[in-house]
C-alpha positions, 0 to 999 in steps of 0.5 A: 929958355931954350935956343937953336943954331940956324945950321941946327935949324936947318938939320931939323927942317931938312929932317923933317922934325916937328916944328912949326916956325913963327915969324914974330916980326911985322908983315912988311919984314915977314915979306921981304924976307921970312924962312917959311912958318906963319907970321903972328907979330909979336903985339898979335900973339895974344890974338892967337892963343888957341892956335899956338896952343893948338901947334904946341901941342904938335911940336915945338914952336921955334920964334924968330925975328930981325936978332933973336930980341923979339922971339925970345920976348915972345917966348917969355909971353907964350910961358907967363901968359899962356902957358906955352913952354914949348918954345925954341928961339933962333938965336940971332933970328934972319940975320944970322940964317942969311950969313 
């Protein structure tokens, strides 16, 4: 499963790549504090199957959460259950994009 930096995220928000950010924590933590993207908690994905299926197809999904522990579960749940591969987790999620 692949993983990404916050500074590489930052050249390819910058750089205008195709991504779709997802916010897989809940929507008091998507509140107080998110980098942008649409919030799908992570007990919600399966509600939104073909939305993510329909983003997937567009550019890769990069999850993030509090640590990287929640996105990348949820990288295991969009590959087993849906058949997303096409996902990028933000290894050690807000709190290594806010230092």
């Amino acid at each position: 499963m692949k993983e990404i930096t916050a500074a590489e995220l930052r050249d390819q928000l910058k750089n205008n790549k195709p991504i779709h950010l997802i916010d897989v924590r809940e929507p008091y933590e998507n509140e107080e504090f998110n980098i942008g993207g649409i919030n799908i908690p992570l007990g919600d994905l399966m509600n939104h199957e073909e939305e993510l299926k329909a983003m997937a197809k567009t550019g890769d999904l990069v999850l993030y959460c509090r640590s990287g522990n929640r996105s990348t579960m949820a990288q295991k749940v969009l590959a087993a259950r849906m058949g997303i591969e096409n996902t990028i987790n933000l290894r050690g999620g807000v709190m290594m994009w806010t230092d």
